[in-house]
N, C-alpha and C positions, 0 to 999 in steps of 0.2 A: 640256096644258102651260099653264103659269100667268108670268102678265107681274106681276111684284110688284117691292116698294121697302120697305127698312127705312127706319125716316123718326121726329126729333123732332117732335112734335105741336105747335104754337100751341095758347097761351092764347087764348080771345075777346077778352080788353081788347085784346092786342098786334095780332088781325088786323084789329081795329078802327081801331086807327092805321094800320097798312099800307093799310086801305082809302081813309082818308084821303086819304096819299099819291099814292095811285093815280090819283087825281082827277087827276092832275099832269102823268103821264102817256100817253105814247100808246100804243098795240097793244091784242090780245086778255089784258084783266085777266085773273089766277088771282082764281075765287072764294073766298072766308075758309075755306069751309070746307076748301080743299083746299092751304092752306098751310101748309106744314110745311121743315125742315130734311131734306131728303133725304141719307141716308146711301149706302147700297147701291142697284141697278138691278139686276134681274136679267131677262131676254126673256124667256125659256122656261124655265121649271121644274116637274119632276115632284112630287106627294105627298110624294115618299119625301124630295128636299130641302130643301122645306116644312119638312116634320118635323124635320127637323136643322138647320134654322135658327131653327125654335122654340126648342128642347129646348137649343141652342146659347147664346141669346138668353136662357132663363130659368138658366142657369148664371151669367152675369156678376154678377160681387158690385162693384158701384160706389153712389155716390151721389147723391143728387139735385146739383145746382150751380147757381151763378147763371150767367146767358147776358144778352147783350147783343146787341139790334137794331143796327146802328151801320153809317153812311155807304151810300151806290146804287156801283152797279156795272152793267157789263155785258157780256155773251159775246157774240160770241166774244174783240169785243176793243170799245173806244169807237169806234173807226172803222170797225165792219161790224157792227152792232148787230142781234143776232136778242132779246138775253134780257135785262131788265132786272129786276135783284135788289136786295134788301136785304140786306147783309152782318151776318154773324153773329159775334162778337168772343166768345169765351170758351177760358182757358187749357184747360179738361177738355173741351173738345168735341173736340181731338182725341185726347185720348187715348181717349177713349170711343170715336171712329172706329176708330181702331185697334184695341182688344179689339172690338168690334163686327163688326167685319170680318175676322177674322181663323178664321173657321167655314173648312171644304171646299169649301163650295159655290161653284161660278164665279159672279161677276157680271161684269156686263155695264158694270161703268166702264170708260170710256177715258179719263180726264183725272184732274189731280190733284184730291183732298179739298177744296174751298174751300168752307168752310162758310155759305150763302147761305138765301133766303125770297125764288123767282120770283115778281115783280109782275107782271110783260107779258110776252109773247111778240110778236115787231113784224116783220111784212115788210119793208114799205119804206117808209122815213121822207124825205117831202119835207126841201128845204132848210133852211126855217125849224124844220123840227121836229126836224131835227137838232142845230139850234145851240142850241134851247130843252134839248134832251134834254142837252148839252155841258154847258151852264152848271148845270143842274139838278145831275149828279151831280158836278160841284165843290161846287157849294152846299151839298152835300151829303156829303161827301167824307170826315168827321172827325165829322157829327152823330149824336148819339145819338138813335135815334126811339124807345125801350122799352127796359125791362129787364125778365126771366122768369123765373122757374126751373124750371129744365128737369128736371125728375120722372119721365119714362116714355119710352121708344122700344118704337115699333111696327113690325110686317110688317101692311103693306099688300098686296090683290091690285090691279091696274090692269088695268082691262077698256075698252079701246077701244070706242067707240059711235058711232054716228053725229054723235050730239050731243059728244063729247069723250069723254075717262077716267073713269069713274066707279071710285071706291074703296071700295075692303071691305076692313075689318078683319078682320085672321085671326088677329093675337096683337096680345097689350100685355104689356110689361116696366115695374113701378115699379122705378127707379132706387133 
């Protein structure tokens, strides 16, 4: 059984800026290269729905679109912060979700589509670095950090390690 993620892929320049960013913030940074726009989660999957979410994935007839980096955010909520993102503005991102998502195979979402780019993940944030964390994604709230074109969505495998998830490409779709 297979731990995978269909996911829009980062440009360099843009995770470039993100990394930036990051400087800003507190918790366990996402590395550049594992920043992406996560679409689908899926825990356990066989070959077989692999396969069909390949074969699924190379039928969508869509286009490449422009996407926008734009304002911080965080899950679960601002006042019980585990995830701090960069939110992701584009009118076809969700429609893409939607055809994207709309294969057989179960994932493993439980929350709604909110089209984001995790910068940290954050246990427990002292006082003052809460209040710095507070006013940051005001500051931040409305700003545009990059704009992309979003050209390709991939299936990813995700394999737990001792050191964190390591990713492998298993399919690419150009848009």
């Amino acid at each position: 059984m297979t731990r995978a993620f269909t996911a829009i892929p980062l440009p360099q320049q843009q995770t470039e800026k993100l990394q930036q960013l990051q400087e800003q913030i507190p918790g366990k940074k996402v590395r550049p290269e594992k920043m992406h726009i996560t679409f689908e989660f899926f825990q356990d999957i066989d070959e077989e729905e692999i396969a069909g979410i390949k074969t699924f994935l190379e039928s969508l007839e869509t286009e490449p679109f422009s996407t926008k980096i734009q304002g911080l955010g965080a899950f679960p909520s601002k006042n019980y912060i585990r995830v701090l993102w960069a939110g992701i503005e584009s009118p076809e991102i969700n429609e893409l979700f939607r055809k994207a998502s709309s294969h057989d195979v179960e994932s493993d979402n439980d929350h709604e589509f909110r089209p984001h780019v995790t910068l940290s993940r954050v246990n427990n944030l002292m006082r003052t670095e809460k209040k710095d964390v507070h006013q940051m994604l005001q500051n931040y709230s409305d700003k545009t950090i990059g704009t992309f074109q979003a050209s390709e969505i991939m299936l990813f495998e995700s394999e737990m390690t001792s050191e964190g998830a390591k990713y492998r490409e298993l399919y690419r779709k150009d848009l």
